[in-house]
C-alpha positions, 0 to 999 in steps of 0.5 A, spaced: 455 870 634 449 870 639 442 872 639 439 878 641 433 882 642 431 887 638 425 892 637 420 892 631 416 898 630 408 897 629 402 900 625 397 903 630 393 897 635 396 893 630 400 889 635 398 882 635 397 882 627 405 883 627 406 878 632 402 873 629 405 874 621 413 875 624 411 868 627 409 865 621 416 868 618 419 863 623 421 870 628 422 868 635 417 874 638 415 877 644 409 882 646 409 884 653 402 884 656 399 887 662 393 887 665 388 893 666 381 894 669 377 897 664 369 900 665 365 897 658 358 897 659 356 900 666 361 894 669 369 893 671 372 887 666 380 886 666 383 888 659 390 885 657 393 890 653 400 891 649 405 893 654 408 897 649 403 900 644 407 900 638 412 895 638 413 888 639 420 884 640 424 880 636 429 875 637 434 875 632 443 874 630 444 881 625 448 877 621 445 871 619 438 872 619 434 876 614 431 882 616 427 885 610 421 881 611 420 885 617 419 891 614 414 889 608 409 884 615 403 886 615 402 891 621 409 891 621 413 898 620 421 894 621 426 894 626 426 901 630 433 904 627 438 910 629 440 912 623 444 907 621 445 903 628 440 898 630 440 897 638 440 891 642 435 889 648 439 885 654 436 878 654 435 880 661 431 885 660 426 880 656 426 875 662 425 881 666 418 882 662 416 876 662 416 875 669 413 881 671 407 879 666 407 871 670 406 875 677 400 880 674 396 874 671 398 870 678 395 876 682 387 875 683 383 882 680 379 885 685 376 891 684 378 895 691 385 894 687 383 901 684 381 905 689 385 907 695 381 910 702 381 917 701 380 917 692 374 921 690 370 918 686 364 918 682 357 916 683 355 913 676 347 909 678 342 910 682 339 916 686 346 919 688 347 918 680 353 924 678 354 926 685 361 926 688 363 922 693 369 919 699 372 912 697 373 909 705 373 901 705 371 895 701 365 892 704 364 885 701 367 882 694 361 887 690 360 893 694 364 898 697 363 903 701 362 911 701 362 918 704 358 922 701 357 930 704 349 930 705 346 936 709 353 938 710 356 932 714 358 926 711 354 920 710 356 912 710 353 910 703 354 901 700 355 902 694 355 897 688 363 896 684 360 897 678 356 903 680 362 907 680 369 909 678 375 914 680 374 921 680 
């Protein structure tokens, strides 16, 4: 019998702790990441996160390997179960993950990725602070450019990346 992908149920934000101990276990794992562009402390980073919080994927024959150690892994709830059933994942499914998690960490991350032209968006700094406004255009690597409705026409404005955010 072969090797099949299965799916194990996590503690909350406990991911990593259930990946990293299933390892030590000798469980071949996987933990789908993606890639987001958060806001921390007035400025645009890119965060990883779990693709799926909650769960992580483990590599096993139903069979021969032994999955009580599962259930008692720290962070680690245990198999995802239907009543008796423990359902299978495609291996081709896995492999799909993994590529779609090498081409976002390929891409280049760019603040304008969050922004369509048209969005509203929010000021956040400066002497527009709180005022709405029209996301139109990058203007360069760091700035990007904005309408906003002054005297009831609409104003060109450059604005920092970091000094706004979706509406």
């Amino acid at each position: 019998m072969s090797s099949q992908w299965f799916v194990v149920s996590t503690k909350p934000r406990q991911e990593q702790l259930a990946l990293d101990n299933l390892q030590r276990q000798g469980y071949h794992t996987y933990l789908p990441r993606t890639i987001m562009q958060k806001r921390r402390r007035d400025q645009w980073h890119s965060v990883s996160e779990p693709l799926f919080p909650g769960y992580v994927f483990v590599q096993l024959t139903l069979e021969q390997d032994n999955t009580a150690p599962i259930r008692s892994t720290l962070g680690a709830r245990g198999l995802v179960r239907f009543g008796s059933h423990t359902p299978a994942l495609d291996n081709a499914l896995i492999e799909w993950f993994r590529q779609q998690e090498k081409q976002q960490l390929e891409k280049p991350k760019n603040p304008a990725d969050l922004f369509k032209p048209g969005a509203p968006v929010t000021i956040l700094n400066g002497p527009f602070a709180g005022l709405q406004a029209v996301y139109e255009m990058p203007k360069s690597s760091d700035r990007a450019m904005l309408l906003i409705s002054l005297l009831g026409r609409p104003t060109p404005l450059q604005c920092h990346w970091h000094d706004i955010c979706p509406a």
